[in-house]
KOLLOTI-319518 format. One record per residue (C-alpha): residue number from 1; x, y, z. Coordinates in pm, 1 decimal, m for minus. Layout:
BEGIN
+-----+----------+----------+----------+
: pos :        u :        v :        w :
+-----+----------+----------+----------+
: NUM :        X :        Y :        Z :
...
+-----+----------+----------+----------+
//
This chain:
BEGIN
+-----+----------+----------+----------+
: pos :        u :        v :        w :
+-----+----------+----------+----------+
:   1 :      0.0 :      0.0 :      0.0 :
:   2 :    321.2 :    263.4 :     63.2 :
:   3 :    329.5 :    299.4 :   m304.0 :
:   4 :    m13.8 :    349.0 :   m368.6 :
:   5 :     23.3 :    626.6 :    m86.5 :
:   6 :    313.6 :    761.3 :   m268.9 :
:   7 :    218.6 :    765.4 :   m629.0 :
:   8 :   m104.0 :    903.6 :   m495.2 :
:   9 :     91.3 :   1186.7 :   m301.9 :
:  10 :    149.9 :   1354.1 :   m680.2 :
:  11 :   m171.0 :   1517.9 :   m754.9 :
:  12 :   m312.5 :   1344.4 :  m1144.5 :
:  13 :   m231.0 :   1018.8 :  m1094.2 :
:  14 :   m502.0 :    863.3 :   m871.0 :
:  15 :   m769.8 :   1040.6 :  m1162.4 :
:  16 :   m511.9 :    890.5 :  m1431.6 :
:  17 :   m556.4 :    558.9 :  m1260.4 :
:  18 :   m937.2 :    581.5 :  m1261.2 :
:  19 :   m935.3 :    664.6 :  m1657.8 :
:  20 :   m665.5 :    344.9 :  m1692.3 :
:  21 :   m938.9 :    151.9 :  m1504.9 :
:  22 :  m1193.5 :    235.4 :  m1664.0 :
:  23 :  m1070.7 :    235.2 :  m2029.2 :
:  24 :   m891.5 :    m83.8 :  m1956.8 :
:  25 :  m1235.4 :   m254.0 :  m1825.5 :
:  26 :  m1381.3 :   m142.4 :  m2179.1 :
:  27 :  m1132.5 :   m315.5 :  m2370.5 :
:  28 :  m1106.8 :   m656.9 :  m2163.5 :
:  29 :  m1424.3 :   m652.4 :  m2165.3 :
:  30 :  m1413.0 :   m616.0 :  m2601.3 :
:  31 :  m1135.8 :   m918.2 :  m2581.4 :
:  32 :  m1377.1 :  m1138.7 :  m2357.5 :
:  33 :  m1685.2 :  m1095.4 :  m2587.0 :
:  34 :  m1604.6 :   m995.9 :  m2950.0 :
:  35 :  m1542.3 :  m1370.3 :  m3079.4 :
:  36 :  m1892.4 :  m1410.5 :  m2938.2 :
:  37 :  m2048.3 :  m1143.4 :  m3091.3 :
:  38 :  m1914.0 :  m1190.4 :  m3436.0 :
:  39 :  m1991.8 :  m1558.4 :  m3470.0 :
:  40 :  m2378.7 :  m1490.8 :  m3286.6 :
:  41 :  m2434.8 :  m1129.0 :  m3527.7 :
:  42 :  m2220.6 :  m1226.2 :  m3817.2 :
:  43 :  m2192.3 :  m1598.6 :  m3887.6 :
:  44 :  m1815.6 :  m1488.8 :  m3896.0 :
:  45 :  m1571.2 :  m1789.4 :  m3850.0 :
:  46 :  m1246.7 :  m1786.3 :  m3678.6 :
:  47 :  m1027.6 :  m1671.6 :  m3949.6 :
:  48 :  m1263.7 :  m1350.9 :  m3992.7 :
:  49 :  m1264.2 :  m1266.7 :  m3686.2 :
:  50 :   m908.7 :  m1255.1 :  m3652.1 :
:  51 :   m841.5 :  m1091.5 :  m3965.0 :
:  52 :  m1070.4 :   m808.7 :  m3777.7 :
:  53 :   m842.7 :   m770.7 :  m3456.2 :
:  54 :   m539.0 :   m822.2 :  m3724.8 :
:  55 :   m682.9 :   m476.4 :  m3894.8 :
:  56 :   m646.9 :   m344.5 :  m3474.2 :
:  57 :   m363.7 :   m418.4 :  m3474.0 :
:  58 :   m204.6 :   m281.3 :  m3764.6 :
:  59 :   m342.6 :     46.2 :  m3667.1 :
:  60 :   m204.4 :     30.2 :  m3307.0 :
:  61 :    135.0 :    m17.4 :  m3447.0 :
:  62 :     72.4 :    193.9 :  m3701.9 :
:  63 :    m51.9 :    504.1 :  m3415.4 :
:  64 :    226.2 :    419.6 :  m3166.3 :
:  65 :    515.5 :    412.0 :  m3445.5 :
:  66 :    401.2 :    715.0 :  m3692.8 :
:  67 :    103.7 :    895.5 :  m3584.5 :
:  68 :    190.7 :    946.3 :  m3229.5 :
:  69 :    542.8 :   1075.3 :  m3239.2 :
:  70 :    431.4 :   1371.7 :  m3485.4 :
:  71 :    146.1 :   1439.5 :  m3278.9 :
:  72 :    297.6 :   1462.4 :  m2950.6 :
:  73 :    573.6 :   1736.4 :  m3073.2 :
:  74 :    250.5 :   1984.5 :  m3109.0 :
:  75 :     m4.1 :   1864.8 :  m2918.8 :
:  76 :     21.8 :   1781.4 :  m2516.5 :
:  77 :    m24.1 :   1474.1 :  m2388.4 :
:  78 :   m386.1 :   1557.5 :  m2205.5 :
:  79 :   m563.8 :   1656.4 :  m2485.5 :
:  80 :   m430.3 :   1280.8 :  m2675.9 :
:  81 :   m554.2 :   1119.3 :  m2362.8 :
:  82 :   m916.6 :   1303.1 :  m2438.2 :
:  83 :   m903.5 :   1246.3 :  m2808.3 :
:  84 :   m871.4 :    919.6 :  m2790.9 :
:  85 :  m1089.9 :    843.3 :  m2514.2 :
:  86 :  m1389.1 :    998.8 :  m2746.7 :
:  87 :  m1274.5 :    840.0 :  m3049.8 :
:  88 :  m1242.2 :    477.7 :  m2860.8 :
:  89 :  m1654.8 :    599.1 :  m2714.3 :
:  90 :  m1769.5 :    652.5 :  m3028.2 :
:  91 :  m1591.0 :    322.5 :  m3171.7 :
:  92 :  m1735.8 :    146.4 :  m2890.1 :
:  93 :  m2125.0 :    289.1 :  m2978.1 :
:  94 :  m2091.4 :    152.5 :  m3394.8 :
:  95 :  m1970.6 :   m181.9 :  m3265.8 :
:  96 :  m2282.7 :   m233.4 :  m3047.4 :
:  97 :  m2458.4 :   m112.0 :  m3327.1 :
:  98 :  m2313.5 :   m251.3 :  m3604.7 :
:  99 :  m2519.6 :   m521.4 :  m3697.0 :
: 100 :  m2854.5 :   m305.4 :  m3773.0 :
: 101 :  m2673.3 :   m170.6 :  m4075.3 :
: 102 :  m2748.5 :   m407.7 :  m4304.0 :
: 103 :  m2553.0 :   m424.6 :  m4561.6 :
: 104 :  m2316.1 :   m178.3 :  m4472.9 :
: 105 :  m2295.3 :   m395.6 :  m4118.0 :
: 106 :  m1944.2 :   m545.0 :  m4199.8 :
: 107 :  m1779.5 :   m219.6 :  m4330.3 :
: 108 :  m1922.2 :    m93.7 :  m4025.2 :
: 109 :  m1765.4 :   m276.7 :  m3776.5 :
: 110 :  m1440.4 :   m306.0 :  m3957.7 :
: 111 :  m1432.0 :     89.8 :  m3936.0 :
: 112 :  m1534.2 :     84.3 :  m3571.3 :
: 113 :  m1268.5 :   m190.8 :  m3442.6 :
: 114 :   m964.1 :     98.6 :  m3681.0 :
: 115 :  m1134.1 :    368.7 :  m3477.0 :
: 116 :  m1111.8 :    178.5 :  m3147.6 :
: 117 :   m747.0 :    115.0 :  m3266.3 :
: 118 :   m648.9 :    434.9 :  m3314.4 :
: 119 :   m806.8 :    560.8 :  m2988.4 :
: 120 :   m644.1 :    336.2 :  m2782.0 :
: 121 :   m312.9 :    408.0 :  m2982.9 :
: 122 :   m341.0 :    739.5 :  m2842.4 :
: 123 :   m492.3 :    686.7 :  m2511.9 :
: 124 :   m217.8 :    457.6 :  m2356.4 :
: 125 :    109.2 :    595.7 :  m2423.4 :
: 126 :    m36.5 :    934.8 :  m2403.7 :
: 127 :   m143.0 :    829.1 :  m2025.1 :
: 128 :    194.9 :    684.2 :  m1904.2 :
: 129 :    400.9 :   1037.8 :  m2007.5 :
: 130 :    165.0 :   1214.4 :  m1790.5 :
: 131 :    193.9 :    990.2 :  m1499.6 :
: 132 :    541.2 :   1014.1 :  m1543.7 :
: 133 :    584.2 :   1385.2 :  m1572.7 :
: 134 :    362.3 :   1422.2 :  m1246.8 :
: 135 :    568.0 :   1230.2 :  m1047.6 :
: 136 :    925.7 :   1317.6 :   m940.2 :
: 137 :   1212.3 :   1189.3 :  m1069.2 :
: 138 :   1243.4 :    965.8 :   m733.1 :
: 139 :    909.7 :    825.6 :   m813.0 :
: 140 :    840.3 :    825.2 :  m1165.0 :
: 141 :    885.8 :    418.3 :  m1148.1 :
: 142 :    607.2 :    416.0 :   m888.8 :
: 143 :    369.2 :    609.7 :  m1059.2 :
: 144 :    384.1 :    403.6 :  m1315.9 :
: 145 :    334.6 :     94.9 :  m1137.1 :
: 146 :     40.3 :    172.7 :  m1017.5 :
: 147 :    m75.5 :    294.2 :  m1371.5 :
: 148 :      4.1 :    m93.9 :  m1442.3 :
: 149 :   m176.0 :   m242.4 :  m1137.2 :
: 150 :   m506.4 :    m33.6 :  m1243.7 :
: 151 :   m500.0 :   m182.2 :  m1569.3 :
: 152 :   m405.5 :   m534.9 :  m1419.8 :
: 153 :   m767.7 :   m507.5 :  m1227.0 :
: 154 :   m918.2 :   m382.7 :  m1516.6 :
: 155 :   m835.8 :   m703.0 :  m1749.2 :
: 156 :   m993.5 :   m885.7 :  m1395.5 :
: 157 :  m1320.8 :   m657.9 :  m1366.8 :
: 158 :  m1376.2 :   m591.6 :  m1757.7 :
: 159 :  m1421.2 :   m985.3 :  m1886.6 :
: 160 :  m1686.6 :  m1146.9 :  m1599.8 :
: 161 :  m1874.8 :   m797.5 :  m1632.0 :
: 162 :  m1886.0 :   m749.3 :  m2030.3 :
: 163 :  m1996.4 :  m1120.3 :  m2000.5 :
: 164 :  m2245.7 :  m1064.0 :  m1786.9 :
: 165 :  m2363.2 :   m785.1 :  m2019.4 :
: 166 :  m2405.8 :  m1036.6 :  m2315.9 :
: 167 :  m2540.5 :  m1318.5 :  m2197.5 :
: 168 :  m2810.2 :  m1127.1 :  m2006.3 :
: 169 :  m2880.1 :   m819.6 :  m2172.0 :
: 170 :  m2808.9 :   m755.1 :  m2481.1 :
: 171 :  m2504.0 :   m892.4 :  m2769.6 :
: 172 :  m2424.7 :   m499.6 :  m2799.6 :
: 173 :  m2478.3 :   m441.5 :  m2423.0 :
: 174 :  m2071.1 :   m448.0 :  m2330.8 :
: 175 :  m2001.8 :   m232.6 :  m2606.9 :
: 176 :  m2256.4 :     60.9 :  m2528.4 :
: 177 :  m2169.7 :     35.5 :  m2175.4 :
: 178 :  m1801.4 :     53.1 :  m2255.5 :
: 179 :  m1882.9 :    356.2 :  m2463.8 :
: 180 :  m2066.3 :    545.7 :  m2150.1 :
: 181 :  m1771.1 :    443.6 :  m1950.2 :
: 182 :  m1545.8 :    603.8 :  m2243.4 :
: 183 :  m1710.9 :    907.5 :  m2276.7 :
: 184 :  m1713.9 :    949.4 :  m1883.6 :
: 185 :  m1328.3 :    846.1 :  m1866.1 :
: 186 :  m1296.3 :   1131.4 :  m2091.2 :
: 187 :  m1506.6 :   1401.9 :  m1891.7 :
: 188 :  m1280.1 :   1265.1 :  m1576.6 :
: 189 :  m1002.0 :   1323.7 :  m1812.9 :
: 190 :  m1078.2 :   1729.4 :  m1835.6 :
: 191 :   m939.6 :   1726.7 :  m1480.1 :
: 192 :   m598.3 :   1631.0 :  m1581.9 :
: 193 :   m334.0 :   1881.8 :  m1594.9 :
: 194 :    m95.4 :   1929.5 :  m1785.3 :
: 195 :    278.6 :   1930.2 :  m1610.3 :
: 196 :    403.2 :   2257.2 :  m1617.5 :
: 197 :    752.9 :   2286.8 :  m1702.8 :
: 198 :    992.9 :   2520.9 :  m1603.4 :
: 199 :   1362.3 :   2608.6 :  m1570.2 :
: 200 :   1628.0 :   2452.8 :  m1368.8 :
: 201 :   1975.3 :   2613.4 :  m1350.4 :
: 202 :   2239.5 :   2317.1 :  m1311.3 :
: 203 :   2606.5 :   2314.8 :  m1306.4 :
: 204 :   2724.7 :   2380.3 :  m1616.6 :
: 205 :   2437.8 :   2507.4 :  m1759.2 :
: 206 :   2374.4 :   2886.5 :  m1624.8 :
: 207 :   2077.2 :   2955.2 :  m1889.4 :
: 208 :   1913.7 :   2664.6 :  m1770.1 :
: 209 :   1722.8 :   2382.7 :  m1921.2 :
: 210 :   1283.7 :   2284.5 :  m1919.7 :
: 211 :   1239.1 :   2049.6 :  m1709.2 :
: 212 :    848.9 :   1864.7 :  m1585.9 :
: 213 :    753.2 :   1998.3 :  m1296.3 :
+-----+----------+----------+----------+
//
C-alpha cells in the first residue's frame, strides 16, 4: 500500500488511474466478448474474426510508431488522452450497433474496431508520459506501477462484467456500456493537468534547461 500512498501523493495520478481503469475494463471486456459477438451477429468464423483484430492491430502499431510521435511534438499529452478516449466511445457505440446496418454492417464494424485502434493508440502511451511527468524523478517508477496495477484489475473486472452484459442483456450491451464508460473516462479526463515545465539552472548550464515539474 506505501506505493499506492506515494504515487497518490502527486496530484493526477489517482484520476489517471481511474481513466486506466476504466478504459482498460472497456477493452477486456471487447477481448472477452467480441469472438462471441461476431460468430452470434455475423456468422463470422475464426479466421474472420481474426483478420478483424489483425486490422487493430495494424493500426495500433501503425498510431504508436508514426502517428503518435508527430502528434505529440505539437499537441500535449492531455488533450491525446481526451481524443482518444472519445474516439475509442464513439468506436465502442458503432460496434454495439453494427449489426442493424445491413448491408453496410461489416464495413461498419471493420471501421469501428480501426477507430477503437487508433483511440487506444493514443490513449495509452499518451497516459503513461503524464503519470510520469507528475511524479518526481524519485518516483516516476512508482507512478507508473500503479498505472500498471489499475490496468491489471481492469483485465480482472472488464471480462466477468462485459460477459455478464451479453449473456443477459443484450449482444451490444458491453459495447454501449463501454462507450458510456469512455465518454465518462474522458469528462474525468478534463481534470488532468498538464505538467508545467519550467527552468532549472544546473552546473554547467547557467541559462538553464525545461524540465516537468
Amino acid at each position: 500500500m506505501e506505493r499506492f500512498r506515494i504515487a497518490f501523493s502527486f496530484p493526477g495520478v489517482a484520476l489517471a488511474a481511474v481513466v486506466q481503469l476504466v478504459a482498460g475494463s472497456s477493452m477486456a471486456g471487447l477481448e472477452q466478448t467480441f469472438r462471441l459477438f461476431t460468430l452470434d451477429d455475423f456468422g463470422m468464423s475464426v479466421r474472420g474474426t481474426g483478420t478483424v483484430l489483425g486490422v487493430v492491430g495494424v493500426v495500433l502499431v501503425l498510431v504508436q510508431a508514426v502517428v503518435l510521435r508527430r502528434l505529440a511534438r505539437v499537441v500535449s499529452e492531455r488533450a491525446l488522452v481526451r481524443a482518444g478516449l472519445l474516439l475509442q466511445a464513439t468506436a465502442f457505440a458503432f460496434i454495439g450497433a453494427s449489426p442493424r446496418f445491413g448491408a453496410l454492417a461489416l464495413l461498419v464494424l471493420y471501421l469501428s474496431m480501426a477507430l477503437n485502434g487508433l483511440g487506444s493508440g493514443l490513449v495509452a502511451p499518451s497516459l503513461s508520459a503524464l503519470v510520469s511527468r507528475f511524479c518526481d524523478a524519485r518516483s516516476q517508477g512508482v507512478g507508473l506501477g500503479v498505472l500498471q496495477s489499475a490496468g491489471a484489475l481492469a483485465r480482472v473486472l472488464g471480462p466477468p462484467l462485459a460477459g455478464l452484459l451479453y449473456g443477459h442483456v443484450a449482444h451490444g450491451a458491453p459495447y454501449f456500456a463501454a462507450a458510456l464508460g469512455m465518454l465518462c473516462a474522458a469528462l474525468l479526463s478534463i481534470r488532468l493537468r498538464q505538467p508545467r515545465v519550467v527552468a532549472v539552472v544546473t552546473p554547467g548550464d547557467p541559462e538553464g534547461a525545461g524540465v516537468a515539474s
